[in-house]
C-alpha positions as YAML, in Angstrom:
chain: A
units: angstrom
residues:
- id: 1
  name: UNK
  ca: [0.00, 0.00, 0.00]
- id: 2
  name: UNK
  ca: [1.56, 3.37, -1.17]
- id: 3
  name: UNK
  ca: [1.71, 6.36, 1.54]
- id: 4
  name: UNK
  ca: [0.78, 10.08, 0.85]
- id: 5
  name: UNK
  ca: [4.44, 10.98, 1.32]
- id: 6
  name: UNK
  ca: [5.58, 8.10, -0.65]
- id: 7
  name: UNK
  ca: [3.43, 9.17, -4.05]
- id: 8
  name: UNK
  ca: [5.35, 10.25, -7.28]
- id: 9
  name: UNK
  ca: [4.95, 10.83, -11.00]
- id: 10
  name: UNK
  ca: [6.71, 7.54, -13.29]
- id: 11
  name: UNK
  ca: [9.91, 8.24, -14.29]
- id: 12
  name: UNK
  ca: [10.31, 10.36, -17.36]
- id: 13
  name: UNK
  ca: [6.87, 11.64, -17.19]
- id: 14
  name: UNK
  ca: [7.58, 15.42, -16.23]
- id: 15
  name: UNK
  ca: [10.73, 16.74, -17.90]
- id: 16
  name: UNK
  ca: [12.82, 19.78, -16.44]
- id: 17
  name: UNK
  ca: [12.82, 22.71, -18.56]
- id: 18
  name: UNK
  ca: [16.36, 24.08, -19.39]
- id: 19
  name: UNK
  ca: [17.30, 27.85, -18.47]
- id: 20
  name: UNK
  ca: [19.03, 29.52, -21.27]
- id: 21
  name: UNK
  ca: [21.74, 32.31, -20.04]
- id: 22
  name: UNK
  ca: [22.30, 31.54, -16.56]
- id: 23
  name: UNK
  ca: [26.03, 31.37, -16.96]
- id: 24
  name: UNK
  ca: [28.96, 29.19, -18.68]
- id: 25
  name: UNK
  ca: [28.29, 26.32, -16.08]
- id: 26
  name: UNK
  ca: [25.24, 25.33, -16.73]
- id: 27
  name: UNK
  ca: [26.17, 24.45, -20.87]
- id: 28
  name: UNK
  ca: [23.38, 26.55, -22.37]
- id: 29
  name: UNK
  ca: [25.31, 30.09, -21.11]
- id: 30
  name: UNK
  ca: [26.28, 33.27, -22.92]
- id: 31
  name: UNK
  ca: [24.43, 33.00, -26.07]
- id: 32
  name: UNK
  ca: [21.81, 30.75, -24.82]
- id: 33
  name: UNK
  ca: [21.81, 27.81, -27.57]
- id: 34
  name: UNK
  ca: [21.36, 30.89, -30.42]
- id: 35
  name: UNK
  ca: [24.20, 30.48, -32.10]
- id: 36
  name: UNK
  ca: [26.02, 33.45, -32.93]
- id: 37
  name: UNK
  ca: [25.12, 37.77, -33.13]
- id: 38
  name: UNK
  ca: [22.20, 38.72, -35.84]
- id: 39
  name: UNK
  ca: [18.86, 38.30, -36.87]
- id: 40
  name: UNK
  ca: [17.82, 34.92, -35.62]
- id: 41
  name: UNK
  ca: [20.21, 35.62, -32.36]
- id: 42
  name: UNK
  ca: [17.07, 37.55, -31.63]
- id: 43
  name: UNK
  ca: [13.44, 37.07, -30.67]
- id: 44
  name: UNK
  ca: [10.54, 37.12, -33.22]
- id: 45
  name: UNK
  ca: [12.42, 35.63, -36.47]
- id: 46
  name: UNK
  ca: [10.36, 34.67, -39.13]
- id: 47
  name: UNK
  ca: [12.47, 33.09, -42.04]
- id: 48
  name: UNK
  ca: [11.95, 29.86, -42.66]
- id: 49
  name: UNK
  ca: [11.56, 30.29, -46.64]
- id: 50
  name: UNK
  ca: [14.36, 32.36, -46.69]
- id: 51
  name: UNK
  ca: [17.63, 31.61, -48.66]
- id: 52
  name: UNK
  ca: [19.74, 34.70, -48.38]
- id: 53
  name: UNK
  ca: [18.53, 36.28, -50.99]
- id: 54
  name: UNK
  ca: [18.20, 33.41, -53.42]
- id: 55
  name: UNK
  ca: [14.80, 32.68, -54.89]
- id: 56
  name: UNK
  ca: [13.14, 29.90, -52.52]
- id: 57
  name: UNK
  ca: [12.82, 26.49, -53.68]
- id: 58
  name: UNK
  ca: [9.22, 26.87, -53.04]
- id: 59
  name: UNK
  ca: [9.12, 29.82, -55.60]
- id: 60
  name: UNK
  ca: [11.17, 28.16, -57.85]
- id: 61
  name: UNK
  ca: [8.90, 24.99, -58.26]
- id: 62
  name: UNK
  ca: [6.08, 25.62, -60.78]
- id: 63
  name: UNK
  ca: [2.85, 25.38, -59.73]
- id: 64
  name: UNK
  ca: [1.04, 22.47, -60.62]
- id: 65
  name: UNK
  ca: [-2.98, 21.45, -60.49]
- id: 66
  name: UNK
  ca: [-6.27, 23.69, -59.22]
- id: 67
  name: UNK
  ca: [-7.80, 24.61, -56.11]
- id: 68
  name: UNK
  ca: [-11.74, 25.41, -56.63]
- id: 69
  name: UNK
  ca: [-12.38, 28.52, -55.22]
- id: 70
  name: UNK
  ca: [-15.75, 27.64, -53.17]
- id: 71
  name: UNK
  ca: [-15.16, 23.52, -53.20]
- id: 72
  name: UNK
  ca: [-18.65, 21.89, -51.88]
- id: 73
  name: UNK
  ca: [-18.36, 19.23, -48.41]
- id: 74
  name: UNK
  ca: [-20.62, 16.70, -49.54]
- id: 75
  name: UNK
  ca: [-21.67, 13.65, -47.88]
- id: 76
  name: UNK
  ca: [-20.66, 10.54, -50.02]
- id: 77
  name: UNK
  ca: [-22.88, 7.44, -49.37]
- id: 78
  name: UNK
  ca: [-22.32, 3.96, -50.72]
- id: 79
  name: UNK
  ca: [-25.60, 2.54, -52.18]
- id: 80
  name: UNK
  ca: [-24.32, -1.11, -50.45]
- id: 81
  name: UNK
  ca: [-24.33, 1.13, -46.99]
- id: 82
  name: UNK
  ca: [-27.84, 2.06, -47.92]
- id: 83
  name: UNK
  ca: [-28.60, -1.28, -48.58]
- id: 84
  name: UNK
  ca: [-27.18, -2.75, -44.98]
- id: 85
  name: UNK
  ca: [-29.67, 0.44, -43.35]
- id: 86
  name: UNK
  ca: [-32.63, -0.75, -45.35]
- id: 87
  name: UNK
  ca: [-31.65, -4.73, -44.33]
- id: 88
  name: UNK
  ca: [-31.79, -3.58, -41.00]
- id: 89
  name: UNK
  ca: [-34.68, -1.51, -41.09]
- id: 90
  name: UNK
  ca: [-33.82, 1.99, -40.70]
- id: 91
  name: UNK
  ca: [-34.64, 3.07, -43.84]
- id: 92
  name: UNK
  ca: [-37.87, 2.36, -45.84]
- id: 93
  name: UNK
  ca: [-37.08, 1.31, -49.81]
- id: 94
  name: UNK
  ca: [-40.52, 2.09, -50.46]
- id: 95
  name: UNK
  ca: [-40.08, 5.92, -49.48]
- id: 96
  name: UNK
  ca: [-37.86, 8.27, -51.80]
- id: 97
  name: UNK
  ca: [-34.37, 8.00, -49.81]
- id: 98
  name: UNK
  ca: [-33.50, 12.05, -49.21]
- id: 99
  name: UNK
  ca: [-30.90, 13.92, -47.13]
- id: 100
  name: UNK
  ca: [-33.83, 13.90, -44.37]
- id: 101
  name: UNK
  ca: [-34.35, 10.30, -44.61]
- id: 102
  name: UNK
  ca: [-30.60, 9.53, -44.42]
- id: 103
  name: UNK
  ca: [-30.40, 11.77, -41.55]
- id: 104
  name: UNK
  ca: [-33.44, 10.35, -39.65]
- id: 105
  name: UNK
  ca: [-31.91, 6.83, -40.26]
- id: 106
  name: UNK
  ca: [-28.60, 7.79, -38.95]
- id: 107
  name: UNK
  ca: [-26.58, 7.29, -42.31]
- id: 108
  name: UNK
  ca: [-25.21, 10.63, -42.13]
- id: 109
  name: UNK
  ca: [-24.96, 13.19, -39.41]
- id: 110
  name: UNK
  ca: [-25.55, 16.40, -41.19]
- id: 111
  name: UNK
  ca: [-26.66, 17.51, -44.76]
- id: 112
  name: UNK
  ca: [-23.68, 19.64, -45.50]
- id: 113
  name: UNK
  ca: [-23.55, 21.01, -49.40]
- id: 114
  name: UNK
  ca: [-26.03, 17.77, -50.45]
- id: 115
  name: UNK
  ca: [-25.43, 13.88, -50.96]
- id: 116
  name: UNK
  ca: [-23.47, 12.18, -53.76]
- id: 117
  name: UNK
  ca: [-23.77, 8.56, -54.29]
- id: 118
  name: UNK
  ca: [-21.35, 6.36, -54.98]
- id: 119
  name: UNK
  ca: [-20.23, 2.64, -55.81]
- id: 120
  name: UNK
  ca: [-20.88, 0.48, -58.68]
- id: 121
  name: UNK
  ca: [-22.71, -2.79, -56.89]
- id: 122
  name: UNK
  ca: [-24.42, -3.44, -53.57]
- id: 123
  name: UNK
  ca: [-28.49, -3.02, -54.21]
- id: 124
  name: UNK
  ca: [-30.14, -6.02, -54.14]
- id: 125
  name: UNK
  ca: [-33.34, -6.94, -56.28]
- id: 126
  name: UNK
  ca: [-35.36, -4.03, -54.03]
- id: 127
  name: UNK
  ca: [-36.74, -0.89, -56.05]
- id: 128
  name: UNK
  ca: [-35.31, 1.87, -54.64]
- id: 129
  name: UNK
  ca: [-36.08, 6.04, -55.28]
- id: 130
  name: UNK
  ca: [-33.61, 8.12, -54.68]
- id: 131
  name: UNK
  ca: [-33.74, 12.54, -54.66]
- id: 132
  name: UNK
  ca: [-30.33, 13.26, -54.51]
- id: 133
  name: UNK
  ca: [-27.31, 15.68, -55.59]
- id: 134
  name: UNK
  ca: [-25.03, 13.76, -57.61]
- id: 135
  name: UNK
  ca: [-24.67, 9.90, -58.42]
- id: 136
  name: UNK
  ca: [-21.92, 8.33, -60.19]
- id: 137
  name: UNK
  ca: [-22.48, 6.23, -63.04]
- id: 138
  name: UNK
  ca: [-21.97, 2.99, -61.78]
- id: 139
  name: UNK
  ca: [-24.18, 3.65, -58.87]
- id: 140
  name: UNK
  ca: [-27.16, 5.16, -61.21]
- id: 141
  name: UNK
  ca: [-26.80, 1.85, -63.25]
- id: 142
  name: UNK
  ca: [-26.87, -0.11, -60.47]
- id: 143
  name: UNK
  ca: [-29.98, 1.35, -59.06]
- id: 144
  name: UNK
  ca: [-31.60, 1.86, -62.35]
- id: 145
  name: UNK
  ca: [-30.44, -2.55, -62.71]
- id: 146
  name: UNK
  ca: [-32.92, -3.74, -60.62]
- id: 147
  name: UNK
  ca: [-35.79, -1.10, -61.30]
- id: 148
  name: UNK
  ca: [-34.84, 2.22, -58.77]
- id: 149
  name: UNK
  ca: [-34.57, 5.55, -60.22]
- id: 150
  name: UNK
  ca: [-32.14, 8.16, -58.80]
- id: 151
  name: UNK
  ca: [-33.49, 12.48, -59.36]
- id: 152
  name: UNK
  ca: [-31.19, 14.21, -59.36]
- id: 153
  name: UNK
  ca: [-31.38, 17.77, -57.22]
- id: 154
  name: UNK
  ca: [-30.74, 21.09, -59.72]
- id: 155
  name: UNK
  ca: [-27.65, 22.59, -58.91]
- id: 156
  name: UNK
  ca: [-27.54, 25.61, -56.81]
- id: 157
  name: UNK
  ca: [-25.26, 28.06, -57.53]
- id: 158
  name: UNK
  ca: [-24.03, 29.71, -54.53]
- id: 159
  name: UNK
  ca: [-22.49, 33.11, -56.33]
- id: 160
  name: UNK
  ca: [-26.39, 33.92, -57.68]
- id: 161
  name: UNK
  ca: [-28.40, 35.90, -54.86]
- id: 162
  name: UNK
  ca: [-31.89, 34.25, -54.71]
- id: 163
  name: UNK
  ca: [-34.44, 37.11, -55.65]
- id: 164
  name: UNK
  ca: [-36.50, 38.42, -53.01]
- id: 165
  name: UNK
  ca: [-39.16, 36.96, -52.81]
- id: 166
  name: UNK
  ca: [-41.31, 39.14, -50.29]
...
């Protein structure tokens, strides 16, 4: 049985900090592990780019690819996920499967920008409707295989202002 007085932290779990500039003794003295006089001798450097002058290598690289300037967070679902929720009961394959529906079954959390399916295989012989934002091929023609149909949601553009429609 361990005592009050007896009661410490494992070993290595709480490491002593070093203090810079407290003399020649104590190894980290005089210029305090900075190296020599200038810039980064000092506080607040910011140069981690820098090559004296020389173009950066990240400069020098060309650029490659595209970044989308307002990319959409969509929720991907695969239709053989769908399929396991519907097994299981959750979700009704008579109903049109929605964002709400997926939502209320617990297939996704949140609707974020709108659903996409996705995957090639994984619907049984069940008819299934589905009113959703994007499908890929394979899943359409998987759905549209055993007699489901997949609408598809018009696009919203989010630059246009909707008009006012008071």
């Amino acid at each position: 049985m361990t005592r009050l007085n007896e009661l410490r932290d494992n070993p290595g779990a709480n490491k002593i900090r070093i203090r810079v500039g407290r003399g020649i003794g104590s190894g980290k003295g005089k210029t305090g592990g900075r190296g020599g006089k200038g810039q980064t001798a000092r506080s607040g450097v910011a140069i981690n780019g820098f090559e004296g002058g020389q173009m950066p290598l990240h400069m020098r690289m060309p650029k490659r690819g595209f970044n989308a300037y307002n990319p959409g967070d969509w929720n991907e679902v695969r239709i053989d996920r769908i399929q396991a929720y519907i097994d299981s009961g959750k979700l009704d394959a008579k109903a049109v499967i929605d964002a709400a529906a997926l939502i209320a079954a617990r297939v996704i959390r949140r609707p974020k920008d709108g659903v996409r399916l996705i995957g090639g295989a994984g619907l049984t012989t069940q008819k299934v409707s589905f009113k959703v934002d994007y499908a890929t091929k394979g899943a359409a023609a998987a759905i549209e295989a055993v007699g489901g149909q997949v609408e598809l949601i018009p696009v919203k553009a989010p630059w246009k202002k909707t008009p006012y429609a008071g």
